[in-house]
C-alpha positions in Angstrom: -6.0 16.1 -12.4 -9.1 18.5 -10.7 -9.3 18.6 -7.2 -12.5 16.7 -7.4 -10.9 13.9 -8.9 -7.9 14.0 -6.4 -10.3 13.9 -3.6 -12.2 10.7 -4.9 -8.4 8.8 -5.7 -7.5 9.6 -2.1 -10.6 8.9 -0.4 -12.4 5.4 -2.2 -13.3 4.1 1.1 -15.0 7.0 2.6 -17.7 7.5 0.3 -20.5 8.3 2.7 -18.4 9.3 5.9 -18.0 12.8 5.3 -20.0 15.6 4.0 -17.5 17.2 1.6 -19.5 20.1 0.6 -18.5 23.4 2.6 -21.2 23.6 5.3 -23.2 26.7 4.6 -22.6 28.1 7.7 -19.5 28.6 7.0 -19.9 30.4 3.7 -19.7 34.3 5.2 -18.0 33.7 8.5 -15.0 35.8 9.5 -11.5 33.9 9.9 -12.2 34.2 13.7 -15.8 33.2 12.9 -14.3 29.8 11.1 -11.8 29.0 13.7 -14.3 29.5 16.2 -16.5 26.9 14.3 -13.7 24.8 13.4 -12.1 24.4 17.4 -16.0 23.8 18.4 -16.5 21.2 15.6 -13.4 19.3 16.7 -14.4 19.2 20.0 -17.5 17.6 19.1 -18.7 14.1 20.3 -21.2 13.3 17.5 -19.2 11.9 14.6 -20.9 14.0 11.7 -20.5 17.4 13.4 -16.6 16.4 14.2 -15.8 15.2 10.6 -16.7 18.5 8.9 -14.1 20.2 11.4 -11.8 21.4 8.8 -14.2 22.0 6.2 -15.2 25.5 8.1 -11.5 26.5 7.0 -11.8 25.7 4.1 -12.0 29.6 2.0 -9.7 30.8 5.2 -7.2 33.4 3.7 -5.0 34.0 7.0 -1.6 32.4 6.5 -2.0 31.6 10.3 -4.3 29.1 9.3 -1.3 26.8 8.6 -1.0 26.3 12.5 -4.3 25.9 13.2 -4.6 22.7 10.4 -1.3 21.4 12.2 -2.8 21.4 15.7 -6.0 20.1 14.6 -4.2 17.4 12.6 -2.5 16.5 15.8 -5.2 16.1 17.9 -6.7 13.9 15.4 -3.4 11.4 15.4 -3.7 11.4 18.9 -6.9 10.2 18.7 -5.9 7.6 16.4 -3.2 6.4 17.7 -6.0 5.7 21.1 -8.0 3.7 18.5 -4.8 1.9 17.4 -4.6 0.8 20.6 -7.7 -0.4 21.3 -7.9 -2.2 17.8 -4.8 -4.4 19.3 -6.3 -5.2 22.3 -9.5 -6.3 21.2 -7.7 -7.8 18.6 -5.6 -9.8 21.1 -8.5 -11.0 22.9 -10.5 -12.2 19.7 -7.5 -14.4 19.0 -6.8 -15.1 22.7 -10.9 -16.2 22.8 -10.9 -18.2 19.2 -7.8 -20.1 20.3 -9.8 -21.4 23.1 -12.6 -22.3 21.0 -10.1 -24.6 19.0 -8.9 -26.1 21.7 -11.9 -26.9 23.2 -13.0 -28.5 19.9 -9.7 -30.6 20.0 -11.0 -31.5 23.7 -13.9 -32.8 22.2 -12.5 -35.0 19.0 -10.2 -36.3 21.4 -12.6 -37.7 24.0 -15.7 -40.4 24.0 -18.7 -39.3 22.5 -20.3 -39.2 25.5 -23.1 -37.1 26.9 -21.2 -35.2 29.3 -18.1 -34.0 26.5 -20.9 -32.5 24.1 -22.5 -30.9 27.7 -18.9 -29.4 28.7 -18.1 -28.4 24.9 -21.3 -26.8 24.5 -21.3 -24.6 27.7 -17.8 -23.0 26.9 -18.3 -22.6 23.1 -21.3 -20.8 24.5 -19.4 -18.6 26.7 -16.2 -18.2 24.0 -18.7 -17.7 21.4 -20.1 -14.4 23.3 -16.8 -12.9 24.0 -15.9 -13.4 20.2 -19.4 -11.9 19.3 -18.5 -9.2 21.7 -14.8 -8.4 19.9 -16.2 -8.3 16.5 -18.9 -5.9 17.3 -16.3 -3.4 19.5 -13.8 -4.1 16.3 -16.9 -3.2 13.9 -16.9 0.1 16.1 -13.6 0.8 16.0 -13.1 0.5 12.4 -15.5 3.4 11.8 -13.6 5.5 14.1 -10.4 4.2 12.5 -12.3 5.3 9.1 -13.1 8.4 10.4 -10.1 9.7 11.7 -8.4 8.5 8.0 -10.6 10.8 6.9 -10.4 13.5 8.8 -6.1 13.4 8.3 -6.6 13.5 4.6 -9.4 16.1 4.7 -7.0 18.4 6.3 -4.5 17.9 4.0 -6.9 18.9 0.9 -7.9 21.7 2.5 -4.3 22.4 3.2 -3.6 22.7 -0.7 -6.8 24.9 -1.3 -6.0 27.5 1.0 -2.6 27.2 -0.3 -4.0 27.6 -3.9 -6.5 30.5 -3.1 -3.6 32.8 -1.4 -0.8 35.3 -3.7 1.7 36.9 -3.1 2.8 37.6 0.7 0.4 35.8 2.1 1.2 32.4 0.1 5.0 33.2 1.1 4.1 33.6 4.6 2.0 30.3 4.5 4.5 28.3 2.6 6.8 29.0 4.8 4.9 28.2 8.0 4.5 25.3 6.2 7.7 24.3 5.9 8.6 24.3 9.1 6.1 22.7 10.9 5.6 19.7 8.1 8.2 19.5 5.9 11.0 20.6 8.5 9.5 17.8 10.8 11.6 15.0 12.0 8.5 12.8 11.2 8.4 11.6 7.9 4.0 11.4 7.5 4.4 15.2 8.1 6.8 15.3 5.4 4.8 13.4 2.8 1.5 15.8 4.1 3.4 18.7 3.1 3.9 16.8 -0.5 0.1 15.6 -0.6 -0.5 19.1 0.6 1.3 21.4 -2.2 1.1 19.0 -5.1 -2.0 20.9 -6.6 -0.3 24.9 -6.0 0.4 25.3 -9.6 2.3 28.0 -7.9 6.1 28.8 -9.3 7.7 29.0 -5.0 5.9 25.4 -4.5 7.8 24.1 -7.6 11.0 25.0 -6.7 11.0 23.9 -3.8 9.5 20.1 -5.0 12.3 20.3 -7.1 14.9 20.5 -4.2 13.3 18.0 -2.4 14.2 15.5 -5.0 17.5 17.4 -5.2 17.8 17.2 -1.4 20.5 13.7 -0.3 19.4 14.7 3.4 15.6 13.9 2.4 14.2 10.6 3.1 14.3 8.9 -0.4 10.5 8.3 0.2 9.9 11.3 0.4 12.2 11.9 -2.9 10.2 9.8 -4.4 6.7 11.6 -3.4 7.8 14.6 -4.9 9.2 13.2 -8.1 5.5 11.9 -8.1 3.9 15.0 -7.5 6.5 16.9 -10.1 5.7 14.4 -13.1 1.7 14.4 -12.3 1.6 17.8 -12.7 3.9 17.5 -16.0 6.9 19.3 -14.7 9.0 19.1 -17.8 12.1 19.3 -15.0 11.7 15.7 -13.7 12.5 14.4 -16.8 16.1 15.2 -16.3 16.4 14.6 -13.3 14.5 11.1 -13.5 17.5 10.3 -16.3 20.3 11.6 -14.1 19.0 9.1 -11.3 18.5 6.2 -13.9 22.0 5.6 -13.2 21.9 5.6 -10.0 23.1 2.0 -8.0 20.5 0.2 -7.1 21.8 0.8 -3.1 19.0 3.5 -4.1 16.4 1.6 -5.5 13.2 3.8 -4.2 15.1 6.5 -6.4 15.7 4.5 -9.5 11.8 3.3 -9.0 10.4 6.6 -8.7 12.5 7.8 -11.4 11.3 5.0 -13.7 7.6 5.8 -12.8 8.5 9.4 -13.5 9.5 8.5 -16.7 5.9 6.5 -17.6 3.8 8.9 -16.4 4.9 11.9 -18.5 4.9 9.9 -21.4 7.3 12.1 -23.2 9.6 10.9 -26.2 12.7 12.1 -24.6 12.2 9.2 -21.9 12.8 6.0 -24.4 16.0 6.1 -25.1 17.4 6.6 -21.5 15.4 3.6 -20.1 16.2 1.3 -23.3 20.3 2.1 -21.9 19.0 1.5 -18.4 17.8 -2.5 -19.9 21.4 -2.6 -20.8 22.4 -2.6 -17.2 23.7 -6.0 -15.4 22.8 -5.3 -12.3 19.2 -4.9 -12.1 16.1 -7.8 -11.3 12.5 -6.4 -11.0 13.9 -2.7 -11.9 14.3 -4.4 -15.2 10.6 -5.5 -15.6 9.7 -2.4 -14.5 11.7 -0.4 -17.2 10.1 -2.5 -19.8 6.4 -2.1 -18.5 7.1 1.9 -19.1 9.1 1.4 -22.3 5.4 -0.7 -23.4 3.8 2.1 -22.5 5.7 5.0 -23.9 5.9 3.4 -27.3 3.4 0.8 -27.9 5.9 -1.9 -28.4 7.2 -4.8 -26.4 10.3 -5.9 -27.4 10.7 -7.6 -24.1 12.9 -7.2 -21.1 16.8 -6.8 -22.6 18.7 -4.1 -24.2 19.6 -5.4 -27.6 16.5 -6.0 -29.5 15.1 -2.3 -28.0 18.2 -0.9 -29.4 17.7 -2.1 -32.8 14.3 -1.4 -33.0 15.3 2.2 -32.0 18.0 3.0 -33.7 15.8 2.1 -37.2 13.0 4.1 -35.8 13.6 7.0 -33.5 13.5 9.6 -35.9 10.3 9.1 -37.7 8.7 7.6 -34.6 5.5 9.3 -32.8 4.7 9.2 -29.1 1.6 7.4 -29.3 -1.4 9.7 -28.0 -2.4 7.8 -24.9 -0.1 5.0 -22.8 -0.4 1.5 -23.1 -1.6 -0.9 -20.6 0.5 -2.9 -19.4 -0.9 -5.8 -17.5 -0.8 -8.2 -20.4 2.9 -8.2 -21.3 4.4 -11.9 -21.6 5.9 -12.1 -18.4 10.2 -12.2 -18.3 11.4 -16.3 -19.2 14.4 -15.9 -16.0 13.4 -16.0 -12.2 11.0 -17.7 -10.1 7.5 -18.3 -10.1 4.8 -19.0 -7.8 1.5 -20.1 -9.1 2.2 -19.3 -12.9 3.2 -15.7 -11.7 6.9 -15.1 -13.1 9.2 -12.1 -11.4 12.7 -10.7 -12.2 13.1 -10.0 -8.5 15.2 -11.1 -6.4 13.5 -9.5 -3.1 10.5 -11.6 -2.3 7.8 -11.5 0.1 5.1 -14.4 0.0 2.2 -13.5 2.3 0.2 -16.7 2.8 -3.5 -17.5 3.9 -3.9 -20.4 6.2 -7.1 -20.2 7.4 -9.5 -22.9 7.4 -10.9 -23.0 4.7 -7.3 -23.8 2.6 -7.5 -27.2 4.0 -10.9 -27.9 1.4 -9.8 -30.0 -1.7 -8.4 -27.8 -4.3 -9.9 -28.0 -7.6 -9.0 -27.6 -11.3 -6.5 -29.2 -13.4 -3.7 -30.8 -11.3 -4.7 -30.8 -7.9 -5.5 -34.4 -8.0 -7.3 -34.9 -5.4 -5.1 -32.3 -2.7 -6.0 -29.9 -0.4 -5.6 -26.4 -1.3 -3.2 -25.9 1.8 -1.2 -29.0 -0.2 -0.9 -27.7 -3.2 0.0 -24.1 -1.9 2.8 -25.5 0.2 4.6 -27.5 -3.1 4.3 -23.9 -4.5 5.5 -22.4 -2.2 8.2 -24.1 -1.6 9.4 -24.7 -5.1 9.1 -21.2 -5.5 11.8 -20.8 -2.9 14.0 -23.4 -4.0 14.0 -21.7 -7.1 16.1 -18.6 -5.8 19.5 -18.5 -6.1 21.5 -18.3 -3.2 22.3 -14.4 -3.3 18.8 -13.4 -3.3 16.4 -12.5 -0.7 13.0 -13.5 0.5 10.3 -14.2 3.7 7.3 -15.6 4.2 4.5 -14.8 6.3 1.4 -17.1 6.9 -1.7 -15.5 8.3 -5.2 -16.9 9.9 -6.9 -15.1 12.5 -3.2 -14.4 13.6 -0.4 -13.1 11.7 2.5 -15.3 11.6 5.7 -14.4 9.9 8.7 -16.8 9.3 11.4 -14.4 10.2 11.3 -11.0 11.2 13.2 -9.6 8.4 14.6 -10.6 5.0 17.0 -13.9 4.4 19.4 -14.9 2.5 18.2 -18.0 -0.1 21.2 -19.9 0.8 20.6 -24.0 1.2 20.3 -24.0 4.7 17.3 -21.3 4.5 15.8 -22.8 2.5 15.6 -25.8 4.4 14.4 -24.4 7.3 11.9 -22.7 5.4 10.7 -26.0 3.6 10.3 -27.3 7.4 8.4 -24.5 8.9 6.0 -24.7 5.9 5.2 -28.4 5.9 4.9 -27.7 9.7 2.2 -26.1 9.2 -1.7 -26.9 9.5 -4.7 -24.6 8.4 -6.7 -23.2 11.0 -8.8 -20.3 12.1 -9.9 -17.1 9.8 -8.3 -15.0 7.8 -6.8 -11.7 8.8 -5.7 -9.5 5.3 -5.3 -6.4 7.3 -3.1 -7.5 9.8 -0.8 -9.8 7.1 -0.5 -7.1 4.8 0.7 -4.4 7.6 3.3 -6.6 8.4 4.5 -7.3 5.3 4.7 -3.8 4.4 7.0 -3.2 7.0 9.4 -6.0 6.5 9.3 -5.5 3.5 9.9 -0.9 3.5 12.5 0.7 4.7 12.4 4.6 5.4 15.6 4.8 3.9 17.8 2.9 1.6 17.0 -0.1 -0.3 13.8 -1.8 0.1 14.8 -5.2 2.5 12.1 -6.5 -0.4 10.9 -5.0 -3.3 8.4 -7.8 -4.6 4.6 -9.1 -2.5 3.1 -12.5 -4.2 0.0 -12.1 -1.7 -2.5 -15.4 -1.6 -6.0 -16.0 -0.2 -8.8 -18.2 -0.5 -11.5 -15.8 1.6 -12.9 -12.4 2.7 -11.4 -10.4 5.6 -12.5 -13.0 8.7 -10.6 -11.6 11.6 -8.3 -8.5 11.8 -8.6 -4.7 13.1 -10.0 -3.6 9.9 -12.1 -5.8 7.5 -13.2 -3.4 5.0 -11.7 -4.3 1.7 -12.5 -0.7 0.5 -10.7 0.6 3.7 -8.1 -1.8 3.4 -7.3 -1.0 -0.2 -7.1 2.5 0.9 -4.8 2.0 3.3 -2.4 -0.2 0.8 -2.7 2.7 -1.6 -1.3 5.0 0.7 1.5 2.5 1.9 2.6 1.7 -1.8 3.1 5.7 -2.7 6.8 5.1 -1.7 7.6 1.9 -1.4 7.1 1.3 -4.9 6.2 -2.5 -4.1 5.4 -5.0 -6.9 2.3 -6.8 -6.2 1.0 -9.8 -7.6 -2.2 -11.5 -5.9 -3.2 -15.1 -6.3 -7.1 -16.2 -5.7 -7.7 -19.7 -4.9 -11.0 -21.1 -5.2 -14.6 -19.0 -5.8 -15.1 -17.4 -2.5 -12.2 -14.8 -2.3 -13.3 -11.2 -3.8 -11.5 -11.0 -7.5 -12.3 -7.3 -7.3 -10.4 -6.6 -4.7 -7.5 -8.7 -5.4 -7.4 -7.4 -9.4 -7.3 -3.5 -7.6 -4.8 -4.8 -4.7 -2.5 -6.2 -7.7 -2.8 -2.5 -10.0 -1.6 -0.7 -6.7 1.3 -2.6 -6.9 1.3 -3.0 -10.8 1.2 -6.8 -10.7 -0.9 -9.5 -12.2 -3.8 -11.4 -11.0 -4.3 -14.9 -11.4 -7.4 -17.4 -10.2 -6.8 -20.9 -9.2 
C-alpha cells in the first residue's frame, strides 16, 4: 500500500482540514530551522497555521526528532482531552435543556387548551429553544477542534514512519530505539499502537523483527498483538503465516489473538492458509470465530462450502493438489448466512456475545411500513425483535442492550448471562420503554465499544447488531464521516462483527453499508 493511499484510509473524514503537502517553507530549512517552525506552528492560534505543525518535520533526519513528535503529540492530547471535556458538558446541558422542552410539552397535553398554557408553553420553549440553539452551535465548534486535533495525532504519526523510512544505518537505530521507549515501552496502550501505525511502512529488516516479537511478546497487550499481526500480513511478511497457524489453536480465552490470526490468514491470501483454517471449522468450541474462518476460507479459495469441517475436508482432500489460489480474494458479503444462532431482523450470527445498540428516538414511534408490520409502530415492531432475538439465546451465552435518543441509555453496564431470569428483565426494561428525543450515534456507539472491548483478554462481546431509523440528531460529534473514522480506528483491535439495520427511508444507507464493512457484517433495510 503507498503512503498516499495509507494516508487517505486513515484520514476519510479530514479531506479539507489539513494541507498535506510539505509547506514550501520548509523545503531548505535546517533541522533547527524546522523545529523552530514546527514549536512556532504549534503554538499557533489560527487553526491552519497549527495543523501543518508537524509537516515542517517532515524531511527531518535527526534521530532526536523522535522526541520532539512525542512532545508535540502530547501537547495535542492535552488539548484534546480539554475538548473532550467540553463536548460533555455541553452535551450535558443539550440534554439537560431538551428534557425540559419535553416536559414542558407534557405540561401542555396535560392541561386545558386554554389561552394562558399555549402563553406559558410558548415563552419557555422560547427560552429552551435558545439554549439548545446555543449547544448545537458550541458542539458544531467543538467538533472541528475535535476533528482537528484527530488530525493532527494521526499526522504525527505519518510523519513518524517517513522520517523513520528516510533514515539508515545509525541513525534509524538511534531513532528506533528512542522510539521504543517512549511509545512502545509506554504503559499507555494508544502509544503502543502509534508506534505500530508508526513503523508499519519501514520496510526496514530492525522494524520487522521487532513486529515480529511483538506478536511473540505474552506481556503485550493482545490488542496490540493483534495490530502488529496486522501490520506483518499487510506488508506480506511470509512469517505471520506461521505464526497466525500456531495461534489458530489457541483457546478462545484469547479470542482477539485467534481473530487477528484468522484475518492474517485472509489478507495474505496464500495457499498454505486453507488447510489450517478448514481444521480450525473442526473445532467445538467456537461461535462467530467460526463464521469468521469461513468468510476467509470464501475468500482464499472461491468456494463456500459453508461453516463446518466435513464438507471443506472433502472438497480438499479431492482438490488440494491441483488446486490454484485464485488471483484476487473473494468478496464476502453475500455468503448464505450460518442456519444455527439467533437473529434479529433477518440478520443470522454464530455468536454467542451480543451487543444490540438500539435507536429510540422519535421518530421510531411513526408506523412501520413493508410487509408485516400491520399497521405497528416502528418502535413495536423493533421491540418483538428485539426481544425474540434475546429469547433466542441459550442460557450460557452473553449479551446487552443499549437504547439511545438524545441520551445514551444502556441496560446494564457490562455483559449478562442469557439465563431465564435476564431475559426477563430484559423483556421488561424494553417494553418499558417509549421513543422520545433525537438520536445520538456517536455517543451509543462509544459506549458500546467499550462494553463491549476489553484491553486484554476476551472480548466481554464480540458481536454489534446496530439499528437506526435517522441521521446523527444529538451527540458530541455528528459527522458520519468523522464518526466512521473514529469506528475504524476503534475496530483495528477489537475485531468487532458489525451488522447494521436501517429502518425506514430517512437513515443514511451509505453510512450504515461502510459502518457494517468495518466490522465485516451485513446490511439490511427495513
Amino acid at each position: 500500500m503507498t503512503r498516499a493511499l495509507r494516508l487517505a484510509c486513515l484520514l476519510p473524514a479530514l479531506v479539507g482540514v489539513l494541507l498535506l503537502a510539505t509547506p514550501l517553507a520548509a523545503k531548505d530549512l535546517t533541522y533547527n530551522e524546522r523545529l523552530s517552525a514546527f514549536k512556532k506552528a504549534l503554538r499557533s492560534k489560527d487553526p491552519k497555521s497549527r495543523s501543518r505543525a508537524f509537516e515542517y518535520l517532515r524531511g527531518a533526519d535527526n534521530p532526536n526528532v523522535v522526541s520532539e513528535i512525542t512532545k508535540g503529540l502530547k501537547k495535542v492530547e492535552t488539548e484534546e482531552a480539554a475538548i473532550h471535556r467540553k463536548m460533555r458538558d455541553t452535551e450535558g446541558a443539550y440534554e439537560k435543556a431538551f428534557t425540559k422542552l419535553e416536559d414542558a410539552k407534557a405540561t401542555l397535553r396535560m392541561a386545558d387548551n386554554s389561552g394562558k398554557a399555549f402563553e406559558i408553553y410558548n415563552k419557555a420553549a422560547r427560552k429552551i429553544t435558545k439554549l439548545l440553539d446555543d449547544a448545537v452551535y458550541k458542539l458544531k465548534n467543538l467538533q472541528n477542534d475535535f476533528t482537528r486535533n484527530r488530525a493532527m495525532l494521526q499526522q504525527g504519526v505519518l510523519v513518524m514512519g517517513e522520517i523513520l523510512d528516510s533514515l539508515e544505518g545509525d541513525a534509524l537505530d538511534q531513532a528506533l530505539a528512542l522510539l521504543s521507549t517512549e511509545w512502545l515501552q509506554s504503559k499507555h496502550e494508544r502509544w503502543k499502537r502509534r508506534w505500530v501505525d508508526a513503523v508499519t511502512e519501514v520496510l526496514k529488516p530492525q522494524v520487522t523483527d521487532v513486529l515480529q516479537g511483538v506478536v511473540r511478546d505474552e506481556t503485550m497487550p493482545d490488542t496490540l498483538r493483534v495490530a502488529a499481526m496486522d501490520s506483518l500480513a499487510g506488508r506480506e511478511d511470509g512469517w505471520i503465516i506461521g505464526q497466525s497457524i500456531l495461534y489458530l489453536k489457541l483457546p478462545l480465552e484469547k479470542s482477539p489473538l485467534v481473530r487477528g490470526a484468522i484475518s492474517s490468514l485472509r489478507t495474505m491470501h496464500d495457499k498454505r492458509g486453507i488447510a489450517p483454517l478448514i481444521e480450525f471449522l473442526g473445532r467445538q468450541d467456537i461461535k462467530e470465530e467460526r463464521n469468521l474462518a469461513r468468510k476467509a476460507l470464501v475468500s482464499l479459495t472461491g468456494v463456500d462450502h459453508k461453516s463446518y469441517d466435513t464438507e471443506w475436508r472433502k472438497w480438499w482432500l479431492e482438490n488440494s493438489r491441483t488446486f490454484e489460489m485464485p488471483k484476487d480474494p473473494r468478496a464476502t458479503g453475500d455468503i448464505a448466512p450460518p442456519k444455527k444462532g439467533t437473529t434479529f431482523y433477518g440478520i443470522q450470527t454464530f455468536s454467542d456475545r451480543i451487543l444490540f445498540i438500539v435507536d429510540i428516538s422519535g421518530s421510531m414511534d411513526k408506523p412501520q411500513k413493508g410487509e408485516g408490520a400491520a399497521g405497528r409502530t416502528k418502535m413495536e415492531v423493533c421491540k418483538q425483535e428485539l426481544i425474540g432475538a434475546v429469547y433466542n439465546l441459550n442460557k450460557t451465552d452473553t449479551f446487552n442492550v443499549i437504547f439511545f435518543n438524545h441520551q445514551v441509555i444502556p441496560w446494564q453496564q457490562r455483559k449478562v448471562e442469557a439465563t431465564e431470569r435476564n431475559k426477563s428483565l430484559l423483556k421488561k426494561w424494553v417494553t418499558d420503554q417509549i421513543p422520545l428525543g433525537a438520536t445520538n450515534i456517536y455517543d451509543s456507539l462509544e459506549m458500546g465499544f467499550k462494553i463491549a472491548h476489553r484491553v486484554t483478554g476476551p472480548p466481554a462481546l464480540d458481536t454489534i447488531f446496530f439499528l437506526t431509523d435517522g441521521r446523527p440528531t444529538a451527540g458530541k460529534v455528528r459527522d458520519l464521516r468523522l464518526i466512521l473514522d473514529v469506528c475504524r480506528e476503534w475496530n483495528k483491535t477489537a475485531k468487532m462483527t458489525i451488522h447494521c439495520i436501517g429502518i425506514g427511508k430517512d437513515h443514511d444507507a451509505d453510512f450504515l453499508k461502510e459502518l457494517a464493512k468495518i466490522g465485516d457484517g451485513k446490511y439490511v433495510r427495513r
